[in-house]
N, C-alpha and C positions, 0 to 999 in steps of 0.2 A: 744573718741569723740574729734575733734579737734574746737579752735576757732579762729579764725585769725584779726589780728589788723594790716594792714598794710602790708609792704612787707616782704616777709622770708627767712628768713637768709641761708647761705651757711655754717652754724657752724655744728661743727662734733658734735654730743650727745652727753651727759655726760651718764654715766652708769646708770642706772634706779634705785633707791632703793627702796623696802619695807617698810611700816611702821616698821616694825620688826627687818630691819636688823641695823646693829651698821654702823653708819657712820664713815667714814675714818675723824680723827683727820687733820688740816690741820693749814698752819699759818694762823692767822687772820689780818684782814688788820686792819690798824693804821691812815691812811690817814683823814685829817680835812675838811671841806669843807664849801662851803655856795652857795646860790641857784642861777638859772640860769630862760631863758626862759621857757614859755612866761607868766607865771601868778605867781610870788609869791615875798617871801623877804629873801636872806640870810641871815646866821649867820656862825660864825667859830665856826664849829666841832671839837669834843676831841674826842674826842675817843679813781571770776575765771571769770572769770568774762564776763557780759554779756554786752557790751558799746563798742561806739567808741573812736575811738583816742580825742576825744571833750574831756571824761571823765577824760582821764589823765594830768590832770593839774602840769604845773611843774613851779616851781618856777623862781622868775628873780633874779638873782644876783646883788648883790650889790658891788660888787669886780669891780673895774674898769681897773683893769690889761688888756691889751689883748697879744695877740699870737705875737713874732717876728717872722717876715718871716720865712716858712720853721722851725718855731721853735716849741715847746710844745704845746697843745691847753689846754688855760684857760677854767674855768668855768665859767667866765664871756659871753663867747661866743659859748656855749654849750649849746642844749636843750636836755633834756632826750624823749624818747617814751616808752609803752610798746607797742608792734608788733604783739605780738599773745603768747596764752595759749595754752599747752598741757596737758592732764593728761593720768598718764597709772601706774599700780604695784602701787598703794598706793604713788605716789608722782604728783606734780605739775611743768611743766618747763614753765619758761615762757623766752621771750624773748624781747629784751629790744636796743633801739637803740640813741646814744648820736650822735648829726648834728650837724655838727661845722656852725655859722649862722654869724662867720666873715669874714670881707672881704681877708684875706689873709691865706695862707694855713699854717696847723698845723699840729703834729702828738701827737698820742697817739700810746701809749706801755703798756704792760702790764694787771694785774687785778684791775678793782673796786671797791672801797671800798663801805659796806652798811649799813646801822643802822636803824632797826624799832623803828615808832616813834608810841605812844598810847592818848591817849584822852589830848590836851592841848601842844603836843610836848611829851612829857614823853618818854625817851629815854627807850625803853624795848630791855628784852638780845637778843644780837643779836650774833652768833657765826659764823663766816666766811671761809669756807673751800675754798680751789681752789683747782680746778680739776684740776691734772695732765694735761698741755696739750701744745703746742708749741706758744711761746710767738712772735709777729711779730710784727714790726713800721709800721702803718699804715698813709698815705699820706691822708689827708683833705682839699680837696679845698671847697668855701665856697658853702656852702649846700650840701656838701660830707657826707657820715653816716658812722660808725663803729658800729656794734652789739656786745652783750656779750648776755650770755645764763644761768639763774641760776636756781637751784634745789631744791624742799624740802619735807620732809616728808607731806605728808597731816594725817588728824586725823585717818585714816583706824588702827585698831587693837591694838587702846590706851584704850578701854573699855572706863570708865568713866572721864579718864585724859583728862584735855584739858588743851592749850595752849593760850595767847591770841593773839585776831587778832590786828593789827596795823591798825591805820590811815592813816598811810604816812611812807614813803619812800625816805631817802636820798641815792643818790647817790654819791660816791665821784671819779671822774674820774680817769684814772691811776696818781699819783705822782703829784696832787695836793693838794692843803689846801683847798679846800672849796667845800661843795657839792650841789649837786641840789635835787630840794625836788619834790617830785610825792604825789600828795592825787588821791583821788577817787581810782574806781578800780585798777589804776597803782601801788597805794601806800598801798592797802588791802592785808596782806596773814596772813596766822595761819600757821605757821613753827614747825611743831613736828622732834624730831629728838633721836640717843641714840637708846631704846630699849623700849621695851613694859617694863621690869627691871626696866628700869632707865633712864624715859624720861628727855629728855635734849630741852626745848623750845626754839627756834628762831633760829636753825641750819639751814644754807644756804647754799648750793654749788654751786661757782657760775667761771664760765670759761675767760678767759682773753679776750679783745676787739678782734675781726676779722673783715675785710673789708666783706661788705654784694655784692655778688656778682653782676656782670653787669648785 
């Protein structure tokens, strides 16, 4: 069953997992962050839903940096979306889209970085895989989008184990310090991951930015 938040990407899937099967080990990302538009307040980072785009509230940055021509895009001048839910084999993909909202154009490259947050901010584990997949600079002129696409176990064939679910959701754009924060449904998931064995909670897989098609 599919549910859609907005417009849909042109990204290639990530491979479907199992609750059951063992996730591919992956680097984790490292990247700091602090929030963006339109509704919240950064900080620098260490490190199914049934709603409209209204729900996903994403934070406003507090970082006053912007973008030099042609040059990087700040998080200062980045809003995060979620776009739309899938679900299918025991997992959840969701899709998620960063819009550069200043006035001069920017590029991102690269993967994401992401960190579930729990009752009060409370930084819960979050383990970050990237999908294998072909990494491209994408051009942002202002109110231009980029999408990424991430992955995760849902609770199917954990028996009684459970994982917790998060509040919120920080984003950290590619090769920036500061991330953007999503609550409500955008910033809600229960990430199971590992093996029915040897569950491994807040295992994400998540694919590098791609331009969202014309």
């Amino acid at each position: 069953m599919k549910r859609t938040w907005g417009l849909r990407t042109g990204l290639r899937r990530p491979t479907l997992i199992g609750a059951t099967v063992v996730l591919t080990a992956g680097l984790t990302l490292s990247a700091c962050g602090s929030s963006s538009k339109p509704t919240s307040t950064s900080q620098s980072a260490t490190s199914k839903t049934n709603s409209s785009k209204a729900s996903n509230k994403t934070t406003k940055s507090t970082d006053t940096s912007t973008a030099d021509r042609g040059g990087r895009c700040r998080s200062a001048n980045l809003v995060a979306h979620m776009v739309s839910v899938e679900g299918a084999a025991g997992s959840t993909i969701r899709t998620y889209t960063l819009v550069n909202t200043g006035n001069n154009t920017c590029t991102l490259y690269g993967y994401p970085g992401l960190q579930l947050l729990g009752t009060g901010g409370a930084k819960l584990t979050t383990r970050v895989v990237r999908t294998p997949a072909s990494e491209k600079t994408v051009k942002l002129a202002h109110d231009a989008k980029v999408a990424f696409m991430m992955q995760f176990a849902n609770a199917t064939g954990y028996g009684n184990e459970s994982c917790p679910t998060s509040s919120a959701l920080e984003i950290t754009p590619p090769n920036d310090y500061h991330y953007l924060t999503l609550t409500g449904p955008a910033g809600t998931i229960q990430a199971f991951g590992g093996t029915v064995q040897a569950l491994k909670c807040g295992t994400i897989q998540v694919q590098p930015v791609a331009a969202e098609p014309s």
